[in-house]
MARVOFI-615586 format. One record per residue: residue in one letter; x, y, z of N, C-alpha, C in turn. Coordinates in steps of 0.001 Angstrom, whole numbers, padded with zeros to 6 digits. Atoms other than C-alpha are relative to their C-alpha. Layout:
 residu    n.xx    n.yy    n.zz   ca.xx   ca.yy   ca.zz    c.xx    c.yy    c.zz
      A       X       Y       Z       X       Y       Z       X       Y       Z
...
# end
This chain:
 residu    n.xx    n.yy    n.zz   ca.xx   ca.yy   ca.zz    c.xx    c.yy    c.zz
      X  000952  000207 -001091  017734  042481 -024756 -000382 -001477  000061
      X  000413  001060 -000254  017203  039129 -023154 -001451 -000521 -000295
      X  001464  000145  000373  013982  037319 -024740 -000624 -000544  001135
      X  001093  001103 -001129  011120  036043 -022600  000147 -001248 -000236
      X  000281  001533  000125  010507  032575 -021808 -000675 -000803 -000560
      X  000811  000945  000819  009524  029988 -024357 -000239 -001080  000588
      X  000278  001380 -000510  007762  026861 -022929 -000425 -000846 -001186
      X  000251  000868  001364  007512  023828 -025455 -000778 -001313  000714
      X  000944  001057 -001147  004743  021349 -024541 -000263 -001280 -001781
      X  001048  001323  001296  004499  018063 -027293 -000216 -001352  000357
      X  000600  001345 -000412  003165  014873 -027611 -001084 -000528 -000768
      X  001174  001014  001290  000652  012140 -029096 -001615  001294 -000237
      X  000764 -000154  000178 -002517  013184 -030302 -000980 -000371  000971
      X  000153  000347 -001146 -004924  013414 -027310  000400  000282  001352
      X -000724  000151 -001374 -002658  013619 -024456 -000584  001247  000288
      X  000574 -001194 -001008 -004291  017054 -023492  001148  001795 -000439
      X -000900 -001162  000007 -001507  019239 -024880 -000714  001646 -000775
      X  000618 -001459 -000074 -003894  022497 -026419 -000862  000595  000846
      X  000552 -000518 -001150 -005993  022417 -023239  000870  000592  000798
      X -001313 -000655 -001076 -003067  022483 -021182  000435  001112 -000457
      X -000714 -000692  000687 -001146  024640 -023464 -000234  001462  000469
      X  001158 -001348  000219 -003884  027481 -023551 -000364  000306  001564
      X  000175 -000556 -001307 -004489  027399 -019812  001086  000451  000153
      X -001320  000217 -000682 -000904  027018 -018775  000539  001833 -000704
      X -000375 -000435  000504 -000347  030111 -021238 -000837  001496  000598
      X  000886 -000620 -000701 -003360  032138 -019678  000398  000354  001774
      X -000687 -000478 -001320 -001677  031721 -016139  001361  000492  000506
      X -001170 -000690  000048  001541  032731 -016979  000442  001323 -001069
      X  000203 -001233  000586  000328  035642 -019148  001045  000172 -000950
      X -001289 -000202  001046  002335  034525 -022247 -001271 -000352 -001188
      X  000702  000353  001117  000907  033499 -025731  000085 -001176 -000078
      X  000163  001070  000549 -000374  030586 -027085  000109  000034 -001648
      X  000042  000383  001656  000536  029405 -030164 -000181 -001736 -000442
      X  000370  001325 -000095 -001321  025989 -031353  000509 -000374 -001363
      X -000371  000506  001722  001062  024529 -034492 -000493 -001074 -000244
      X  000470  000754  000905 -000783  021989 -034759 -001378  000425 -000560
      X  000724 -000501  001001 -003883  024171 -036161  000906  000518 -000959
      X -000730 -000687  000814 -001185  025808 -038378 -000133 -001553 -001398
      X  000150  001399  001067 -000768  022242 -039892 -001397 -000030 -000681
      X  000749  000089  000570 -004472  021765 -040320 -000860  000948 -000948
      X  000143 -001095  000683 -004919  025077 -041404  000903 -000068 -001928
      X -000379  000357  001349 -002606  024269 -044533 -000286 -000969 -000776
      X  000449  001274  000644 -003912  021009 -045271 -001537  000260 -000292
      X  001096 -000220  000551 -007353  022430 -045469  000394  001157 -001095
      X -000015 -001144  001227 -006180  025317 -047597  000327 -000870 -001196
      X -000079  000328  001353 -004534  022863 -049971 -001258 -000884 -000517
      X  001242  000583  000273 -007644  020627 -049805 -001272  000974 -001132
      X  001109 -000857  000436 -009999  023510 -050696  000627  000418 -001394
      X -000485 -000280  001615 -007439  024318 -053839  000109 -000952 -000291
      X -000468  001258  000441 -007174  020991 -054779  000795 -000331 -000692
      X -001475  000165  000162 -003426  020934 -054380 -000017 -001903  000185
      X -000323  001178 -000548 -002180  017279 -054542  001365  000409  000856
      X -001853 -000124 -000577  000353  016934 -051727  000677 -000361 -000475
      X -001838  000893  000660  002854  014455 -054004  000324  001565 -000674
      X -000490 -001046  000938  002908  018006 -056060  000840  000969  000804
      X -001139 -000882 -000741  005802  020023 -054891 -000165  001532 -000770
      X  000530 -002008  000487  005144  022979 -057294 -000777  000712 -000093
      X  001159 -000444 -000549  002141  023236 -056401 -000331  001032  001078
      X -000315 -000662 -001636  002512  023317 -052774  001045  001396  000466
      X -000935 -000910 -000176  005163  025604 -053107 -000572  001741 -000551
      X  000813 -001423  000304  002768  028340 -054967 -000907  000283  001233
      X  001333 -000076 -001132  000172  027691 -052358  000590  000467  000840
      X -000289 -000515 -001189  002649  028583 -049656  000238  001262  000311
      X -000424 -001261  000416  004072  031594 -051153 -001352  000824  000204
      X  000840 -001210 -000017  000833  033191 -051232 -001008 -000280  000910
      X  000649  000461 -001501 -000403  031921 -047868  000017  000875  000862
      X -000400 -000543 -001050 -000771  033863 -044943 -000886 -000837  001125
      X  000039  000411 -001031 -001289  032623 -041337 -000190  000501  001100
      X  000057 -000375 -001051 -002521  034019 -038529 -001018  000087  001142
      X  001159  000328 -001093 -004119  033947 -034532 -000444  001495  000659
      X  000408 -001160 -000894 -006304  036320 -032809 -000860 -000458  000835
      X  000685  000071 -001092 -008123  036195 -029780 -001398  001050 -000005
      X  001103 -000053 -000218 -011814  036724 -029826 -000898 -000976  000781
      X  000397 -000275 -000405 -014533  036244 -027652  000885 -001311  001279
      X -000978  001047 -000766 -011947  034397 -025271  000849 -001323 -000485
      X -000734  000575  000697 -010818  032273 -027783  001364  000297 -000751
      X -000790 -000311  000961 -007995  031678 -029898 -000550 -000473 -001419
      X  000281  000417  000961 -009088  031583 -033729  001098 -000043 -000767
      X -001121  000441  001116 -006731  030539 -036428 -000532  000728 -001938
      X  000895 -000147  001724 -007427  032426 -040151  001098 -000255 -000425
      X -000845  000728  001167 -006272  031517 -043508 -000390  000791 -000961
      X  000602 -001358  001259 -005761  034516 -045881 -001033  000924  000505
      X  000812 -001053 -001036 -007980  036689 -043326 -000778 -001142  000002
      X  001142  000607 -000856 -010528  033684 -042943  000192 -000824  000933
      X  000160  000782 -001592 -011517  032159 -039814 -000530 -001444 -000278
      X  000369  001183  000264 -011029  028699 -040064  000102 -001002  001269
      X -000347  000446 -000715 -010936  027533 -037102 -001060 -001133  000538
      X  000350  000932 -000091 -013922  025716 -036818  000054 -001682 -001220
      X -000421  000640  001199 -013337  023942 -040302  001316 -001299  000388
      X -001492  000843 -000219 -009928  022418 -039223 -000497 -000804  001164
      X  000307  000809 -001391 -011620  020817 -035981 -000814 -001319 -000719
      X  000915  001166  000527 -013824  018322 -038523  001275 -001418  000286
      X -000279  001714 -000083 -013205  014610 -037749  001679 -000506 -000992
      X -000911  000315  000782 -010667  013965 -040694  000965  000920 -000226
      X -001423 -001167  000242 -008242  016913 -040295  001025 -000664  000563
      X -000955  000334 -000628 -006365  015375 -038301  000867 -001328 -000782
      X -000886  000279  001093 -005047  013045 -041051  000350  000031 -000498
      X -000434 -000910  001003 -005082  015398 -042787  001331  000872 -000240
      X -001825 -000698 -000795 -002405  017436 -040682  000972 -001090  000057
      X -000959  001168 -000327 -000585  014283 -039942  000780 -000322 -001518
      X -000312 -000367  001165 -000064  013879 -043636  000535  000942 -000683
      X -000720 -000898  000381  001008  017109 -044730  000948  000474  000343
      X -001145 -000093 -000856  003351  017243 -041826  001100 -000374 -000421
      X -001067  000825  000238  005242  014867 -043275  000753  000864 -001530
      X -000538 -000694  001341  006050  017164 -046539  000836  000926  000552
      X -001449 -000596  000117  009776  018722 -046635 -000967  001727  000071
      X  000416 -001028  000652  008204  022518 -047976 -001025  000340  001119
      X  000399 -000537 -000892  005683  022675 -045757  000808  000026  001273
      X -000606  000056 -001526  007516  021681 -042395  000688  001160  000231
      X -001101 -000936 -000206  010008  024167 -043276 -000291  000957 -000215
      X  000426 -001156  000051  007787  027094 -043879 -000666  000401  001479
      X  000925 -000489 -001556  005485  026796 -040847  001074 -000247  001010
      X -001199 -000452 -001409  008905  025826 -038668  000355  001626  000456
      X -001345 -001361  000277  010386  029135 -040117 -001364  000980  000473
      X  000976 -000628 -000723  006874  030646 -039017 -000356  000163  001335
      X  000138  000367 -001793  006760  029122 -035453  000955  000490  000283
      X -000964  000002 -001268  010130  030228 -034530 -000663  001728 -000216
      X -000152 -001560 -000372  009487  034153 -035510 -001571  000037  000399
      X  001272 -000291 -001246  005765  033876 -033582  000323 -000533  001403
      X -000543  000030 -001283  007527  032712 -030353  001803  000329  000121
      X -001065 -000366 -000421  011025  034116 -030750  000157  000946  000772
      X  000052 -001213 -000914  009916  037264 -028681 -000012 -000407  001265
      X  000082  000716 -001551  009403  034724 -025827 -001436  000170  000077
      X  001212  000333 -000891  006978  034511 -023146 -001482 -000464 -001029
      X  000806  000633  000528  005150  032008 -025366 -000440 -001589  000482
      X -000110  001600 -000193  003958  028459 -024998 -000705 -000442 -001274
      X  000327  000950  001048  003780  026379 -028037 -000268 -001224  000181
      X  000056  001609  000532  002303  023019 -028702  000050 -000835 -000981
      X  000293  000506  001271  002770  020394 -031379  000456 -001457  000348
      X -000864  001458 -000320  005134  016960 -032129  001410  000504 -000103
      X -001220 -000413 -000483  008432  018917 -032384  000986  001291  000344
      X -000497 -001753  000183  008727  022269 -031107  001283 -000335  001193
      X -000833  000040 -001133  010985  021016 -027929  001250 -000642 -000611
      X -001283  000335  000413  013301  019256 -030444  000461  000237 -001237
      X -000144 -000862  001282  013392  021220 -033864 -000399  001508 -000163
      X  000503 -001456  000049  011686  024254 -033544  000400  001061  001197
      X -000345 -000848 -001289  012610  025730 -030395  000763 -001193  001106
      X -000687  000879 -000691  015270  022612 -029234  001036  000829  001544
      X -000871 -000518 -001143  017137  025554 -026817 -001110  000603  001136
      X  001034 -000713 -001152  013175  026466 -024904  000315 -000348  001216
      X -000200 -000131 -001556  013485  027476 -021456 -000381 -001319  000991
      X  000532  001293 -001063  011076  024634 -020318 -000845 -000435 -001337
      X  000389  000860  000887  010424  021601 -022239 -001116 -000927  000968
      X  001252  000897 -000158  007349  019307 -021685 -000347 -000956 -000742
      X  000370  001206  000533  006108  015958 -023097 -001678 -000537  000675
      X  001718  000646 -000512  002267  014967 -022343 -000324 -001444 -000641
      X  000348  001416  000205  001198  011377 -022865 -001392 -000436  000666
      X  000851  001043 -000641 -001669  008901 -021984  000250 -000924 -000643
      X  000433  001368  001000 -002848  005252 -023120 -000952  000547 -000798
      X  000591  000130  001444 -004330  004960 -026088 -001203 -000148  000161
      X  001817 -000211 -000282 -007684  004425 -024671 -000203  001330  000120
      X  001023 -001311 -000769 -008100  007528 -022481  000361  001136 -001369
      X  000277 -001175  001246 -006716  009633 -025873 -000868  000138 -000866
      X  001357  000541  000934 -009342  007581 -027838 -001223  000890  000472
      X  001384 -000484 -001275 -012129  008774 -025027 -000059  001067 -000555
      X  000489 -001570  000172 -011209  011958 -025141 -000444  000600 -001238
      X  000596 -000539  001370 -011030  012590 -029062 -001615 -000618 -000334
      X  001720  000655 -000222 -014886  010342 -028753 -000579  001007  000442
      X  001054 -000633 -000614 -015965  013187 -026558 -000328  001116 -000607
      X -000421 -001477  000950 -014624  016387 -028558 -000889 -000599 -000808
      X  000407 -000381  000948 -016304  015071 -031495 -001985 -000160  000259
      X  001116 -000653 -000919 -019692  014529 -029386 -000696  000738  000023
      X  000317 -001071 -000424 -019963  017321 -028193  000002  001005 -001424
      X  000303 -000765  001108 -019925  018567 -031641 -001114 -000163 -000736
      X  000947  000214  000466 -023149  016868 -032040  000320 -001165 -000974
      X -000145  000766  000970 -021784  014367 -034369  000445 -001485  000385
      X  000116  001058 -000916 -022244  010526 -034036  001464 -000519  000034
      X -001752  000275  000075 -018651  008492 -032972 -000160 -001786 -000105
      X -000032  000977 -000787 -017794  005127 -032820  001767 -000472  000891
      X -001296 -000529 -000346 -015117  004720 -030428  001089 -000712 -000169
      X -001039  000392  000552 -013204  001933 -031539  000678  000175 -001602
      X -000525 -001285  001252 -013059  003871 -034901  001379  000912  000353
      X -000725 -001281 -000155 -011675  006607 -033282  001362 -000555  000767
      X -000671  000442 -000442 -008942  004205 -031377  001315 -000670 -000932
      X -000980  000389  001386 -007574  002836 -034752  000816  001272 -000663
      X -000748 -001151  000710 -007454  006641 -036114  000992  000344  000717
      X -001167 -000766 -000575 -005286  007644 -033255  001113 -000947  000123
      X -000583  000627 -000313 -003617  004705 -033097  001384 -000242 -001470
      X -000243 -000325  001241 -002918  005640 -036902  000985  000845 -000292
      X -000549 -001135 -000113 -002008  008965 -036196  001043 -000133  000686
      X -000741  000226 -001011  000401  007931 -033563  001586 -001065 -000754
      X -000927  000522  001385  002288  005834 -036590  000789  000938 -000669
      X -000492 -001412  000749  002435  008087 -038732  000930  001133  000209
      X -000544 -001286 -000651  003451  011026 -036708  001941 -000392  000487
      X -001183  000492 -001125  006343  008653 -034461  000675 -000546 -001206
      X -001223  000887  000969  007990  006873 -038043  000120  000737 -001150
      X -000556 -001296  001169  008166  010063 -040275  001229 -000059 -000303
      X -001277 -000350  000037  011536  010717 -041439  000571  000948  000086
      X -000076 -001275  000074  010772  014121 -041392 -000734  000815  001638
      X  000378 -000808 -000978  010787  015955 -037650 -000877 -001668  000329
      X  000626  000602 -000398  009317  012601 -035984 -000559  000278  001119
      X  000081 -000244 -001166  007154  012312 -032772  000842 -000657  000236
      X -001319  000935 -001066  010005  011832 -029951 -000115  001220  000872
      X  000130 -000726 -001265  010055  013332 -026496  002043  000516  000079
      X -001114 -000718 -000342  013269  015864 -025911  000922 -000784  000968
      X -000577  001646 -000656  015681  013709 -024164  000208  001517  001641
      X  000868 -001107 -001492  015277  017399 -021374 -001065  000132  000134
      X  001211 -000455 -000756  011800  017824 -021446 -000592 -001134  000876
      X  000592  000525 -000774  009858  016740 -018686 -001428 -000745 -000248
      X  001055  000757  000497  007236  013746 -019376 -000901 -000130  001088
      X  001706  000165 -001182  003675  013827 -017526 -001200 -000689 -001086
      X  001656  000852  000055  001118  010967 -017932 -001037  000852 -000144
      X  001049  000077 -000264 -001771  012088 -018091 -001678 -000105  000350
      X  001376  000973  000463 -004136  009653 -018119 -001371  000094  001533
      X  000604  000051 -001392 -005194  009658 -014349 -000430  001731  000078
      X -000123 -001497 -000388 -005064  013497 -014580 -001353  001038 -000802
      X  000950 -001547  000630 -008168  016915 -014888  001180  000630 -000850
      X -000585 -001089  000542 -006653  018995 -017316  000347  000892  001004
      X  000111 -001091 -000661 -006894  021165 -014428  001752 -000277  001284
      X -001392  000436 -000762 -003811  018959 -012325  000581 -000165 -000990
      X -001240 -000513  000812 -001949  019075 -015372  000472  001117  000148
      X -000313 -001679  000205 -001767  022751 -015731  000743  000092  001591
      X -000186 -000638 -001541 -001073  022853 -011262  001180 -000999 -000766
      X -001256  000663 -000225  001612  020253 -012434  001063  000408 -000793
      X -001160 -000927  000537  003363  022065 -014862  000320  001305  000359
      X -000804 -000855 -001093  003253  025206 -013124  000839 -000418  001143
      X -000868  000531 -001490  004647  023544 -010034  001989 -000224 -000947
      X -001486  000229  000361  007848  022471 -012532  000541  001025 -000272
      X -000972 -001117  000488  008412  025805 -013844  000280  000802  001280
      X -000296 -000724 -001605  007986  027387 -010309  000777 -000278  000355
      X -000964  000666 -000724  010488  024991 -008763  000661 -000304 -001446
      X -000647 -000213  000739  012646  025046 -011725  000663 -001279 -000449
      X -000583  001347  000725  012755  021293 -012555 -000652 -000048 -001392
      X -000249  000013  001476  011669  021947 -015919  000868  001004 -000594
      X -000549 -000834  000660  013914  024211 -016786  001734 -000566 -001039
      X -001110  000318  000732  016199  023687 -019551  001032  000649  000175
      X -001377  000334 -000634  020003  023307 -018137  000587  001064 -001166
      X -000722 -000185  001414  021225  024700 -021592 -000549  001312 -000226
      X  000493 -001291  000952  018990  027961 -022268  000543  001432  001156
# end
């Protein structure tokens, strides 16, 4: 039986890709799956055991007796770890170097890959991360790439943490992403890089809300659709 349609949406840190993701996934009545909480979800688990990442046999017990998984409550998607709900935990300020960092480890990449493909191999999913359109799901139906400048990603991660009540400063937060955006793009392992098929959208000028009308519009009219799947 022919699987449903996988959409693969990645890109910098910022660019809008789990807003989009999660709408875009909501109007085409498929699943969301957000790997990059999966990441921060393991980097806080090894944090809280105080695994060193250089430790490989460590990490490798920790994974084995890991479990992973999303459910949808009160319109959300939550993320637990070993049945807990960590989903606000992984949103603190410094996860995200945290993920960026652990990303880069062989053992993990290749557990949560081998996790991402059998939570969207049934299809009608949309995943986000830095390489589901060119390692994890390189044959998805419709590939995507999201971008801005480095300011308006700055802004936005300034506002998220805000709105969490907590103070920012924003050329802080312009260095971290500008950090993260290193890191992530000169890995050796799964780097950020845009699918040389998926379709790249700015957007810096753009509501979350004309993203989402602009990637429906590609899958509707079938210029995102990957030639190959």
């Amino acid at each position: 039986m022919k699987r449903g349609s996988i959409v693969t949406i990645d890109g910098p840190s910022g660019a809008g890709k789990s807003t989009v993701a999660r709408q875009l996934a909501e109007r085409l009545g498929y699943r969301y799956i957000d790997t990059g909480a999966m990441y921060r979800a393991i980097g806080w688990l090894a944090r809280e055991r105080k695994v060193p990442f250089h430790d490989g046999s460590e990490l490798h017990a920790l994974l084995e007796s890991a479990s992973l998984s999303f459910e949808e409550k009160d319109g959300s998607t939550r993320i637990l770890v070993n049945g807990t709900d960590v989903t606000g935990l992984i949103r603190k300020p410094d996860m995200g170097m945290v993920a960026s960092d652990i990303s880069a480890i062989e053992p993990v990449r290749r557990w949560l890959s081998s996790l991402q493909r059998k939570l969207g191999e049934q299809g009608n999913a949309v995943l986000e991360g830095r390489d589901m359109g060119t390692v994890v799901f390189p044959d998805a139906d419709y590939k995507f790439f999201l971008t801005a400048s480095l300011y308006e990603r700055a802004r936005r991660r300034a506002e998220q943490i805000k709105e969490k009540g907590d103070e920012v400063d924003l050329d802080a937060v312009i260095k971290e992403v500008s950090l993260r955006d290193r890191n992530d793009s000169t890995r050796s392992l799964s780097p950020l890089r845009k699918a040389e098929d998926a379709v790249e959208i700015d957007t810096t000028s753009m509501t979350i809300q004309e993203a989402v009308e602009r990637l429906i519009m590609e899958i509707r009219t079938g210029r995102g659709k990957n030639r190959g799947s």
